[in-house]
C-alpha positions as YAML, in Angstrom:
chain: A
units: angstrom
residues:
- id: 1
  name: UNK
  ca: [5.36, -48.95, -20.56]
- id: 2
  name: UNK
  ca: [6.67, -46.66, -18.04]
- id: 3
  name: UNK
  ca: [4.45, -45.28, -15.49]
- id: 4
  name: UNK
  ca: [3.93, -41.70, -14.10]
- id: 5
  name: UNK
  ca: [4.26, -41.32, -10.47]
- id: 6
  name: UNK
  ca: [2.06, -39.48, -8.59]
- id: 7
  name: UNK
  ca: [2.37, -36.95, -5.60]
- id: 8
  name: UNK
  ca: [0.59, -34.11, -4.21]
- id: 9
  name: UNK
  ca: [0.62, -30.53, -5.24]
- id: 10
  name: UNK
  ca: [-0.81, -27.60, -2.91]
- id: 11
  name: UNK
  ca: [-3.39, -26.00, -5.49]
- id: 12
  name: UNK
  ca: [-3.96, -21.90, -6.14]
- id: 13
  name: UNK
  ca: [-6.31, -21.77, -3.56]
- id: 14
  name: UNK
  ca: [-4.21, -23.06, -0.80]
- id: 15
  name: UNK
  ca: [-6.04, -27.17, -0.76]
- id: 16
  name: UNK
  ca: [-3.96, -30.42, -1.34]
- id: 17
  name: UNK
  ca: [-4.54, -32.74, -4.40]
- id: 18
  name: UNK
  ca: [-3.30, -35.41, -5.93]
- id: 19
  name: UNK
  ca: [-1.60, -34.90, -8.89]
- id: 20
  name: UNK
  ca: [0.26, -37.13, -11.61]
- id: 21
  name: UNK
  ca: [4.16, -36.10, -12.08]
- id: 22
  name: UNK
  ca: [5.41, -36.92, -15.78]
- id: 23
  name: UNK
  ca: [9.05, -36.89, -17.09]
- id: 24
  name: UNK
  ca: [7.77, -35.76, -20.62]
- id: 25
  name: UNK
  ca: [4.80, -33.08, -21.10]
- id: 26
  name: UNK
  ca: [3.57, -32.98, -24.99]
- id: 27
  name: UNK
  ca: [2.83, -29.48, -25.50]
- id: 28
  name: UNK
  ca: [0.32, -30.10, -27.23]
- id: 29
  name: UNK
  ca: [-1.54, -31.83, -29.64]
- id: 30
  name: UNK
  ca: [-4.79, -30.50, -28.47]
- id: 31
  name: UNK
  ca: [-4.32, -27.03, -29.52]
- id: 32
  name: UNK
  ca: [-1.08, -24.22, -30.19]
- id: 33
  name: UNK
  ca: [0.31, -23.91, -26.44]
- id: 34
  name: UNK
  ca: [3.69, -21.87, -27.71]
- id: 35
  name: UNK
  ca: [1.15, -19.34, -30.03]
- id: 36
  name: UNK
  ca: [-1.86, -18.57, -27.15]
- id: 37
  name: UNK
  ca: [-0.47, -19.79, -24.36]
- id: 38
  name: UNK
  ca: [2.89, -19.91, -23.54]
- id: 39
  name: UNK
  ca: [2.90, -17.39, -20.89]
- id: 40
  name: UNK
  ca: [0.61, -19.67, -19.30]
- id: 41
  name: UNK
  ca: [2.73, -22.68, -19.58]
- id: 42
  name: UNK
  ca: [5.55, -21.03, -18.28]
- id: 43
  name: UNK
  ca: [3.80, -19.58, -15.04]
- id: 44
  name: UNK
  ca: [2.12, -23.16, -15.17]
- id: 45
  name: UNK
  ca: [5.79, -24.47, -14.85]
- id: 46
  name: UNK
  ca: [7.24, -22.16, -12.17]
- id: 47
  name: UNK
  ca: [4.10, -22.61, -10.21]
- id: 48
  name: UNK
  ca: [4.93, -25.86, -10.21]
- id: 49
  name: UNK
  ca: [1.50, -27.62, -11.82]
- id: 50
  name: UNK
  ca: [-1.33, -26.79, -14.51]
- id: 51
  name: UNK
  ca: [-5.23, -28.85, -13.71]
- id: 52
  name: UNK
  ca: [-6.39, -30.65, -17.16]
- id: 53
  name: UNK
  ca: [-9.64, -31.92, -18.15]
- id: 54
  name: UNK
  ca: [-10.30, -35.30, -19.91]
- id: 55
  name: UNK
  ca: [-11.78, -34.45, -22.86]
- id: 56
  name: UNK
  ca: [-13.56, -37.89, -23.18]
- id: 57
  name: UNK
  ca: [-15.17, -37.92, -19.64]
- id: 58
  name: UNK
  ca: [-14.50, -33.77, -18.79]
- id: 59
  name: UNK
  ca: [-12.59, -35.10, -15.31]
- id: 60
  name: UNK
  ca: [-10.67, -32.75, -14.28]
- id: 61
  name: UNK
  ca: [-7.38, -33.84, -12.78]
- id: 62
  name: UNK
  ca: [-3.70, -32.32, -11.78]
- id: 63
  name: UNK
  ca: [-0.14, -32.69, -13.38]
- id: 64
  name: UNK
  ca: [3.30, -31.94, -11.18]
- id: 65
  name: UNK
  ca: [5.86, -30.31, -13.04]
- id: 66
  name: UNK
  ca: [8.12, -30.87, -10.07]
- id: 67
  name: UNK
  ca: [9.41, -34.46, -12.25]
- id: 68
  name: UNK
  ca: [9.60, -32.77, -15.65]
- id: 69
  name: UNK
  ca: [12.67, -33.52, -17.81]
- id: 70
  name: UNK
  ca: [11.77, -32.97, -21.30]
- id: 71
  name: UNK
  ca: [8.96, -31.26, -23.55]
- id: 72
  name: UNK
  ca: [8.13, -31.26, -26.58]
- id: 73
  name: UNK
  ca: [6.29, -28.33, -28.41]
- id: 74
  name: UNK
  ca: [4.09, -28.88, -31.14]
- id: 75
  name: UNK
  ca: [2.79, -25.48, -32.65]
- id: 76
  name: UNK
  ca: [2.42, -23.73, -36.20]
- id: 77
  name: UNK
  ca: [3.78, -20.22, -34.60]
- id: 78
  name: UNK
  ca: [6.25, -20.89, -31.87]
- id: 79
  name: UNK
  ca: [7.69, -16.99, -32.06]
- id: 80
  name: UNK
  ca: [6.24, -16.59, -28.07]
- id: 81
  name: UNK
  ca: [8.48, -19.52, -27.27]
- id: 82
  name: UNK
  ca: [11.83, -17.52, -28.23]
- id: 83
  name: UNK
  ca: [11.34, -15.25, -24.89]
- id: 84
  name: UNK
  ca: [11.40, -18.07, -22.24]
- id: 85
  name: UNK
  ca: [13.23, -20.96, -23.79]
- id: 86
  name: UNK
  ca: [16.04, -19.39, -21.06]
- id: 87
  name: UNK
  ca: [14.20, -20.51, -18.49]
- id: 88
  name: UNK
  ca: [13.76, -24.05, -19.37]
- id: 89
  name: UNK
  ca: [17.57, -23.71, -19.51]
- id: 90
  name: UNK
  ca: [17.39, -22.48, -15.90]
- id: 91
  name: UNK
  ca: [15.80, -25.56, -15.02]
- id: 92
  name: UNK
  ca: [17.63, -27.92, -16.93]
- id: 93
  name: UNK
  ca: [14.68, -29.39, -18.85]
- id: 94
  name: UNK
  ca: [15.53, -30.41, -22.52]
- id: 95
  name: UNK
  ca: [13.51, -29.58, -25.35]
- id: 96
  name: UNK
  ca: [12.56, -29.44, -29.27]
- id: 97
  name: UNK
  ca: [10.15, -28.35, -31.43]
- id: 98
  name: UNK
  ca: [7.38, -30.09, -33.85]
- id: 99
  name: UNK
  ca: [7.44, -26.50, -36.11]
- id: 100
  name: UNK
  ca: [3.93, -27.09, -38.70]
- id: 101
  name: UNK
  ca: [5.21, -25.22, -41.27]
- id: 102
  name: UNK
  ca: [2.62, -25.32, -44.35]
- id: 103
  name: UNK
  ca: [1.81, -23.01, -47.09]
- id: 104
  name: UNK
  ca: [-2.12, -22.62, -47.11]
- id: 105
  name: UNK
  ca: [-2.64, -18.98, -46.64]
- id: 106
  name: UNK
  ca: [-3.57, -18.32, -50.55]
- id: 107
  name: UNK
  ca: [-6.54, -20.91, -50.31]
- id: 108
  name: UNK
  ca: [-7.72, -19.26, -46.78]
- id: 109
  name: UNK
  ca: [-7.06, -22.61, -45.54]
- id: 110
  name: UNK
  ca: [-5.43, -21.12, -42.67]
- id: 111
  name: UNK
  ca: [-6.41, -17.62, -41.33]
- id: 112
  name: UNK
  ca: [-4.98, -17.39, -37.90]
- id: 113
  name: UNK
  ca: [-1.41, -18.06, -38.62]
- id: 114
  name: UNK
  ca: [1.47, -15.23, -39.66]
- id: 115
  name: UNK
  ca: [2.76, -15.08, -43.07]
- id: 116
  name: UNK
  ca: [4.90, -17.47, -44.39]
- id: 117
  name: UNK
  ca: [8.33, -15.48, -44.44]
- id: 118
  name: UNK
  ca: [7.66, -14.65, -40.56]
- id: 119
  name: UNK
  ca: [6.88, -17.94, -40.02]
- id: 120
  name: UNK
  ca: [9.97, -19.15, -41.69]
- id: 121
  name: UNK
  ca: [12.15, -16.51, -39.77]
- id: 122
  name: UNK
  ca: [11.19, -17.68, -36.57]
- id: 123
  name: UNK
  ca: [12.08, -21.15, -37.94]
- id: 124
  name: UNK
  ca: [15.46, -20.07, -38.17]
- id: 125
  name: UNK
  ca: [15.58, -17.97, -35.23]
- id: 126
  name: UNK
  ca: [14.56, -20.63, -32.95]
- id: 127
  name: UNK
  ca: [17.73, -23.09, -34.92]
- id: 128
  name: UNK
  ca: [20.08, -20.40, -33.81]
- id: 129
  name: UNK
  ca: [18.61, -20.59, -30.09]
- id: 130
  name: UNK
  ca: [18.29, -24.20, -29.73]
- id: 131
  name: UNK
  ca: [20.69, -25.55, -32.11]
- id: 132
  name: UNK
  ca: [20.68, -27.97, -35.20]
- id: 133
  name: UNK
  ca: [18.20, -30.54, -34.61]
- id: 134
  name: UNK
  ca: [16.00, -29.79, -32.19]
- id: 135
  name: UNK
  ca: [13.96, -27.54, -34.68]
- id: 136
  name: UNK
  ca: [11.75, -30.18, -36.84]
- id: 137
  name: UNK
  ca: [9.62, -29.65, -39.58]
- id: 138
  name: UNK
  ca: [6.05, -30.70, -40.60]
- id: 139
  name: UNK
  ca: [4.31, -29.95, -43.60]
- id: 140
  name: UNK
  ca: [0.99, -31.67, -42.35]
- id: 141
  name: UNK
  ca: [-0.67, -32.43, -43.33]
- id: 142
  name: UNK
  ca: [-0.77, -32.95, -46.93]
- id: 143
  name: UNK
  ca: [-4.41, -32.01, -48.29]
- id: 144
  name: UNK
  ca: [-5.80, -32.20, -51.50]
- id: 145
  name: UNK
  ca: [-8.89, -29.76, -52.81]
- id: 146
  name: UNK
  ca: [-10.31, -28.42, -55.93]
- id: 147
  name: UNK
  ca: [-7.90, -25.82, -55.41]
- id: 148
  name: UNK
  ca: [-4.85, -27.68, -54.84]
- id: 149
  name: UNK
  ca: [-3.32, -30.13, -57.22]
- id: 150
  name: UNK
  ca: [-1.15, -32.92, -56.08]
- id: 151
  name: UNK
  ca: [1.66, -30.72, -58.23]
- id: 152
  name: UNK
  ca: [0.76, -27.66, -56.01]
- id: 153
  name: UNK
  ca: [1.60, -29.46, -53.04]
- id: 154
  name: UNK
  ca: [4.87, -30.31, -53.89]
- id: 155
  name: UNK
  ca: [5.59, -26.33, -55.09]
- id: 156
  name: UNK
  ca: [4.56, -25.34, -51.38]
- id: 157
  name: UNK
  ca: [6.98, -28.21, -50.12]
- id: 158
  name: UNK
  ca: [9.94, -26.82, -52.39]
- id: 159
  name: UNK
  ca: [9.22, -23.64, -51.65]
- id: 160
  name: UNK
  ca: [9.76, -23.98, -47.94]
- id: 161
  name: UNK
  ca: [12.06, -27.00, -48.00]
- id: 162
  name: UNK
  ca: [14.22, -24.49, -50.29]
- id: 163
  name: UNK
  ca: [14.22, -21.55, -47.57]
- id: 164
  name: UNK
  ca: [14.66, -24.15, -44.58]
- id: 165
  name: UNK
  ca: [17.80, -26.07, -46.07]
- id: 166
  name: UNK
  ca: [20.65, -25.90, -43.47]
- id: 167
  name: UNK
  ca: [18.00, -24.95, -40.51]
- id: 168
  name: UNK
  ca: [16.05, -28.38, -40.40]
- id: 169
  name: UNK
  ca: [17.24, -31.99, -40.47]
- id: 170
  name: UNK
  ca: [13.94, -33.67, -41.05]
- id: 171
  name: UNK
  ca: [10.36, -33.42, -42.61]
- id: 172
  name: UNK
  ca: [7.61, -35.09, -41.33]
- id: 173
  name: UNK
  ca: [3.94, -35.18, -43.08]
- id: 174
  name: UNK
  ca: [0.89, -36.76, -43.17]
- id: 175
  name: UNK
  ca: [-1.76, -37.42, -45.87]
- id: 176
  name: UNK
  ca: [-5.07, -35.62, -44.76]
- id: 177
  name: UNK
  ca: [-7.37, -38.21, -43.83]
- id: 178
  name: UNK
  ca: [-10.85, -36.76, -43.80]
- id: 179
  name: UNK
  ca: [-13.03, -39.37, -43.51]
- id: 180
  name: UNK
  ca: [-11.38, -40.92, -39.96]
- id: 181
  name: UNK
  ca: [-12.05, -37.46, -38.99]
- id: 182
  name: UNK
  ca: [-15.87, -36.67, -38.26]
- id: 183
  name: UNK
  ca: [-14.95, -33.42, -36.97]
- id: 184
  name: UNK
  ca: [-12.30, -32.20, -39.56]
- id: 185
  name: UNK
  ca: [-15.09, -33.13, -42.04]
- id: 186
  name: UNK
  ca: [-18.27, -31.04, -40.90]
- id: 187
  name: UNK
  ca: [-15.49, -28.38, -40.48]
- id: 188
  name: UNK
  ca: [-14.25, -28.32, -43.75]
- id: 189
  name: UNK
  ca: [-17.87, -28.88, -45.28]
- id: 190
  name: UNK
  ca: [-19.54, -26.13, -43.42]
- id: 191
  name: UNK
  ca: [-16.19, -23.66, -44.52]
- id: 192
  name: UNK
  ca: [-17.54, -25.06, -47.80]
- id: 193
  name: UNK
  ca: [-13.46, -26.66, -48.85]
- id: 194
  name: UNK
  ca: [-14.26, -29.00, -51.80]
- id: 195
  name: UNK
  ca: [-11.50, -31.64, -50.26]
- id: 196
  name: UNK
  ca: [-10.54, -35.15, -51.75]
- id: 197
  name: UNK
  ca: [-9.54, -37.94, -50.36]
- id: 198
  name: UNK
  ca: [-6.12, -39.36, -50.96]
- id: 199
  name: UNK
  ca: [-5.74, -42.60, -53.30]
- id: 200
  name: UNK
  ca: [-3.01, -45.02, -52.60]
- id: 201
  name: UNK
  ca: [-1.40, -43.98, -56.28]
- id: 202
  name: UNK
  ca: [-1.82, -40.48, -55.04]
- id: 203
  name: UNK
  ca: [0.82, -40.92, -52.09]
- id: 204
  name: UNK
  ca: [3.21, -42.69, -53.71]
- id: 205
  name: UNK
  ca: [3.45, -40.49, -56.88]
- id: 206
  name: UNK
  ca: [3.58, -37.56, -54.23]
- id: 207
  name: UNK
  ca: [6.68, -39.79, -51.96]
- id: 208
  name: UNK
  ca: [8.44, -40.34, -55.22]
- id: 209
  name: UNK
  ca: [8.35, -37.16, -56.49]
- id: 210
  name: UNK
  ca: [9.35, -35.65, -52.76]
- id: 211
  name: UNK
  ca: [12.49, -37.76, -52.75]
- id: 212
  name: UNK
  ca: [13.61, -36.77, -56.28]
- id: 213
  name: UNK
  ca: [13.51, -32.78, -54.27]
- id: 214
  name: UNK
  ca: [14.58, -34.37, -51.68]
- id: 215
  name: UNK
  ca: [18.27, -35.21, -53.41]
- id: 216
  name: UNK
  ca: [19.51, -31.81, -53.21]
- id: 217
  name: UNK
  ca: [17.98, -30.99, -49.14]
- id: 218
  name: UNK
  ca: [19.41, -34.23, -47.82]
- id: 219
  name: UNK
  ca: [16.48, -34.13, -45.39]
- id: 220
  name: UNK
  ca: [15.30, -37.37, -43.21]
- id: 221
  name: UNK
  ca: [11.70, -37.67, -44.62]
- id: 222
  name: UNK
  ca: [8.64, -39.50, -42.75]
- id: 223
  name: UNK
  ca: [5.62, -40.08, -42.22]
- id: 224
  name: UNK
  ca: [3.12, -39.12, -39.28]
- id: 225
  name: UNK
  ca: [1.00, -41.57, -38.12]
- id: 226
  name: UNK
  ca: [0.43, -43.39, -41.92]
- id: 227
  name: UNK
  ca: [-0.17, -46.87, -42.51]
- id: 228
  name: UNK
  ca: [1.04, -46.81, -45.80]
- id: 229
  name: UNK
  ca: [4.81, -48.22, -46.17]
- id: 230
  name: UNK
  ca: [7.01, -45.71, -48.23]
- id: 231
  name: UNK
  ca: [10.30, -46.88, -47.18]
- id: 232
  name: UNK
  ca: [11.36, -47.58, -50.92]
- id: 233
  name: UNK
  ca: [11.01, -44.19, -51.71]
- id: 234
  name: UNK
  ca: [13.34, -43.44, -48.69]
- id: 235
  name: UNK
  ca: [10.53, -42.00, -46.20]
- id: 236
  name: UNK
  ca: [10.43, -43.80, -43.08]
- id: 237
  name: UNK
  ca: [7.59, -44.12, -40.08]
- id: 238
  name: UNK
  ca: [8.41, -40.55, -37.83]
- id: 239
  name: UNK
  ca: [8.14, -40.75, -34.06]
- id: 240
  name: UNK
  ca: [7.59, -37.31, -33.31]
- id: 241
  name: UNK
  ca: [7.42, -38.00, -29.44]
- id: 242
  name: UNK
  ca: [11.06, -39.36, -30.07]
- id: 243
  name: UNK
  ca: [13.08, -41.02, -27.40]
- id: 244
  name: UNK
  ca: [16.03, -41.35, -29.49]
- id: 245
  name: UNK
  ca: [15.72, -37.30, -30.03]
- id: 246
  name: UNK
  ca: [15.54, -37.10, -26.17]
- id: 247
  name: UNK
  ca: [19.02, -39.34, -25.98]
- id: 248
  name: UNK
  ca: [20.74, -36.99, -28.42]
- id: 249
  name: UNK
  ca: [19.63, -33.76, -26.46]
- id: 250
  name: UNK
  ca: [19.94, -35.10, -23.37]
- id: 251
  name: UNK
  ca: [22.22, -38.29, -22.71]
- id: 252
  name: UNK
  ca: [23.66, -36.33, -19.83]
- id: 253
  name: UNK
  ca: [20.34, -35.97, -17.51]
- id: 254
  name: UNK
  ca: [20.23, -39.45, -15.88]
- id: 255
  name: UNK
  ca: [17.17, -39.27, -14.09]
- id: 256
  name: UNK
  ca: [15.43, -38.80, -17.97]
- id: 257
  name: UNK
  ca: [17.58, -41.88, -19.18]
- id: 258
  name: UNK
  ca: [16.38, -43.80, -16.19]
- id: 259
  name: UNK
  ca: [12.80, -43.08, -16.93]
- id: 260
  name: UNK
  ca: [13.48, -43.90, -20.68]
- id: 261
  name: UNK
  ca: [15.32, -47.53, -19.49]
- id: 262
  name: UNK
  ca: [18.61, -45.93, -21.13]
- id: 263
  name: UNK
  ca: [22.03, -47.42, -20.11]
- id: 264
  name: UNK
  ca: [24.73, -45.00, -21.64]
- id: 265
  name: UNK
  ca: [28.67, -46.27, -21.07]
- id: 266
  name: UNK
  ca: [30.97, -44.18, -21.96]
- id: 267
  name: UNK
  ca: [33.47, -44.64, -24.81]
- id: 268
  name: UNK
  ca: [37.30, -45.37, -24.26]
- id: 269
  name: UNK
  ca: [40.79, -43.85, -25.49]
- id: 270
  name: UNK
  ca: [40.35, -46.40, -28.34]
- id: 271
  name: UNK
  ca: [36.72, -46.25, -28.94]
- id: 272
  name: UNK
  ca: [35.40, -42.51, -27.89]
- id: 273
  name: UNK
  ca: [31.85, -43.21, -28.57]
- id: 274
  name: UNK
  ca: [29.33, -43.97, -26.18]
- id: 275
  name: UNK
  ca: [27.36, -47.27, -26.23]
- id: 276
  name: UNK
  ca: [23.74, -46.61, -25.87]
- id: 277
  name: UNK
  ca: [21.60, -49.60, -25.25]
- id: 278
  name: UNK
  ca: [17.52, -48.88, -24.34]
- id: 279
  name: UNK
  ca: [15.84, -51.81, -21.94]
- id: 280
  name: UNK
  ca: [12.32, -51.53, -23.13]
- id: 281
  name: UNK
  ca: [9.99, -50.71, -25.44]
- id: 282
  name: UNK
  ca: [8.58, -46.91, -24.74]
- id: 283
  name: UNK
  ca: [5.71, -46.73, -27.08]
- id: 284
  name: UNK
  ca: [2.74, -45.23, -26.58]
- id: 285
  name: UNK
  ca: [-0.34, -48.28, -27.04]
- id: 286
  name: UNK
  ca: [-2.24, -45.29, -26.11]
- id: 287
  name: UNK
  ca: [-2.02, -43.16, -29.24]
- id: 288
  name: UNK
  ca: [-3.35, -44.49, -32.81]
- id: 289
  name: UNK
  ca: [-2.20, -47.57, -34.14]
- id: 290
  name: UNK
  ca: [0.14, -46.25, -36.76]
- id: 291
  name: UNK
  ca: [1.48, -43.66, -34.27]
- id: 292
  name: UNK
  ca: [5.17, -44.24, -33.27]
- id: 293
  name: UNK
  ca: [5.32, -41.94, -30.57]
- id: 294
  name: UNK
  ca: [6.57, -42.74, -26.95]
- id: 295
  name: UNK
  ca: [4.60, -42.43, -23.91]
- id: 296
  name: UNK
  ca: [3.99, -38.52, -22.67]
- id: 297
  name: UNK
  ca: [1.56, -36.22, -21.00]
- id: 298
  name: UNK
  ca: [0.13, -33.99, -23.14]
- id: 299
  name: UNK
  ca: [-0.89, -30.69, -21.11]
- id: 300
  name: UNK
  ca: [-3.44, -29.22, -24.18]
- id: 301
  name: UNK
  ca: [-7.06, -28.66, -23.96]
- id: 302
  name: UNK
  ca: [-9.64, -29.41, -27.21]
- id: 303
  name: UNK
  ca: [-11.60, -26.23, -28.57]
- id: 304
  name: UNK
  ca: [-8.84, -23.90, -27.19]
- id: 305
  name: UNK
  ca: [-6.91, -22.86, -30.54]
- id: 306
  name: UNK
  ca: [-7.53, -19.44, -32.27]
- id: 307
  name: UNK
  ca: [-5.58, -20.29, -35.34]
- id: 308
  name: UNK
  ca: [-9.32, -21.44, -36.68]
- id: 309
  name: UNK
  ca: [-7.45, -24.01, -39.37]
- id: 310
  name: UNK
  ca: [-10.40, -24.96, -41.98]
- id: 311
  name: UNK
  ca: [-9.24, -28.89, -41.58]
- id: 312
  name: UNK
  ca: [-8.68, -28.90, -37.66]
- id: 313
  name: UNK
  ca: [-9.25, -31.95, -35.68]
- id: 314
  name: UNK
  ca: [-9.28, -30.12, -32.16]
- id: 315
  name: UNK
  ca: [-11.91, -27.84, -32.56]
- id: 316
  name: UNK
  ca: [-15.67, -29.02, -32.60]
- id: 317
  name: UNK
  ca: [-16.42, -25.58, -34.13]
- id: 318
  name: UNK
  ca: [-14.39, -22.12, -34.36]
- id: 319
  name: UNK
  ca: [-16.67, -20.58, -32.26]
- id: 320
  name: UNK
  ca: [-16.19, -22.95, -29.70]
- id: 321
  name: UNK
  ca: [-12.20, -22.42, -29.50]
- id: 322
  name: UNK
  ca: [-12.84, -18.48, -29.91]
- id: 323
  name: UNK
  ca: [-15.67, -18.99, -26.39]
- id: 324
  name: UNK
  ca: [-13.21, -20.68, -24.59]
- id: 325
  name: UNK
  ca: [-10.03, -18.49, -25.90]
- id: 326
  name: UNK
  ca: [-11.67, -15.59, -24.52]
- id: 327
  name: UNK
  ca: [-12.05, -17.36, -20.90]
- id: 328
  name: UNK
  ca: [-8.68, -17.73, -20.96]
- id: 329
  name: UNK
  ca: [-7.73, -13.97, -21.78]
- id: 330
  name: UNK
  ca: [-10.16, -13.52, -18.58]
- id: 331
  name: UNK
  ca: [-8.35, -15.14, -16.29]
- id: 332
  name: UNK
  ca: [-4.67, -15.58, -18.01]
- id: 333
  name: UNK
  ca: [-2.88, -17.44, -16.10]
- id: 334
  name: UNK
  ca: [-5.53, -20.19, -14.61]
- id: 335
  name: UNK
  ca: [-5.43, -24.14, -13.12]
- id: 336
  name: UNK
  ca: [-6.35, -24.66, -16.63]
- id: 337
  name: UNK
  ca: [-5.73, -23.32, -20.44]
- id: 338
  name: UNK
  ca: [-9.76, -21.67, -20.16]
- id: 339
  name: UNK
  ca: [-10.23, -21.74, -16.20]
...
């Protein structure tokens, strides 16, 4: 696996540190960078470096921007994003966008995030920034409660896949798995969400039924981080940290295809297309073991998003992300998301 290299970055208040420079920053798993805190990331990125804290051992430590070649946002309202994307431009640093896209708001399953039709307009309005492609939908992930029905999943999914068709290539999901979660599960039993787990039968009736829509969106569907194998119902294993995505966007940028072990030779008169051929193997070992994703720095901070999601995994409690969102409003644009 490729390694980070590291330099030294002069900090806000004028000392040297070391600091770790990655070619891809995830932005973020840990909690909604492009809804709360993109103008942070962005004066993060000029700045030239952001401090993060280990949420395992609370270390803190530094990450250089000054390698950066590629991000990728994860987020369930991206709209903040559509006033700087011009500036990764300015920098020549490729992008796209993991856009969670689900249809809870009835079952108060998520609060914090807009309403669906301004959620799906800055779906499209990002697509006609960015381009085809680099806009990617997840409906994830997939839960089941006494209030929704296997059957009312897949209405939400047609009703969005419907109003997405021509904007998004892909749809990724996952199968809410509650019980590998402690902390998704004392949050959804203290909201009081009667939730079930999902039985094997359940996901493949769901897959089955999903590819029978899926015959008139033409979408690529997969999976996020599932063990189970759905391939004969057409759904493949997603890498949403995709290295192939990164080759499509951004064969050009050699210093990225170095760093991904990419050799790209140029097609002929006779043959026009290039010949892409990748040297290694750029998965992550770090992430879980059913995760495809390539190796990345993700920038995000636990307990830091607002959107208060019943079944999150990143917040220990919502008061906890509200504390430390309103540290952040204090001092803006900090070492760190709630310096």
């Amino acid at each position: 696996m490729a390694q980070w290299q590291k330099t030294q970055i002069q900090r806000d208040n004028g000392m040297m540190a070391d600091a770790q420079a990655p070619v891809i920053i995830s932005a973020s798993r840990s909690t909604d960078i492009p809804a709360f805190y993109a103008d942070w990331f962005f004066h993060r990125l000029k700045v030239g470096y952001s401090a993060w804290t280990n949420p395992f051992n609370g270390v803190k430590s530094f990450v250089s921007y000054e390698k950066c070649r590629f991000i990728v946002f994860w987020s369930k309202n991206p709209k903040p994003l559509l006033g700087h994307l011009d500036e990764l431009k300015e920098r020549n640093i490729g992008c796209y966008i993991q856009y969670t896209l689900n249809d809870y708001k009835k079952e108060g399953l998520e609060k914090g995030v807009p309403p669906l039709e301004e959620r799906i307009d800055t779906f499209k309005r990002l697509v006609d920034q960015l381009g085809q492609g680099r806009v990617i939908w997840r409906f994830d992930p997939l839960i089941l409660t006494d209030q929704i029905s296997l059957d009312d999943l897949l209405r939400k999914v047609k009703n969005v896949g419907d109003q997405l068709k021509g904007y998004t290539e892909k749809l990724v999901f996952s199968f809410a798995d509650i019980a590998l979660y402690k902390k998704v599960k004392a949050n959804l039993e203290k909201s009081h969400v009667n939730y079930t787990e999902w039985s094997t039968a359940q996901m493949e009736e769901f897959a089955e039924r999903l590819s029978e829509l899926n015959q008139k969106w033409h979408y690529q569907l997969a999976t996020c981080g599932e063990k189970i194998d759905l391939t004969p119902y057409g759904i493949q294993h997603n890498r949403c940290v995709d290295d192939d995505l990164m080759i499509r966007f951004a064969h050009h940028d050699k210093a990225l295809m170095d760093f991904l072990g990419v050799e790209i030779t140029e097609g002929d008169l006779f043959d026009p297309k290039p010949t892409i051929i990748k040297h290694r193997d750029n998965r992550d070992k770090g992430q879980r073991e059913f995760c495809g994703c390539m190796v990345s720095k993700d920038i995000g901070e636990y307990n830091t998003c607002p959107h208060l999601c019943e079944y999150c995994y990143a917040n220990a409690s919502k008061e906890k992300a509200i504390e430390n969102y309103r540290k952040h409003e204090k001092n803006p644009l900090g070492e760190t998301i709630c310096s």
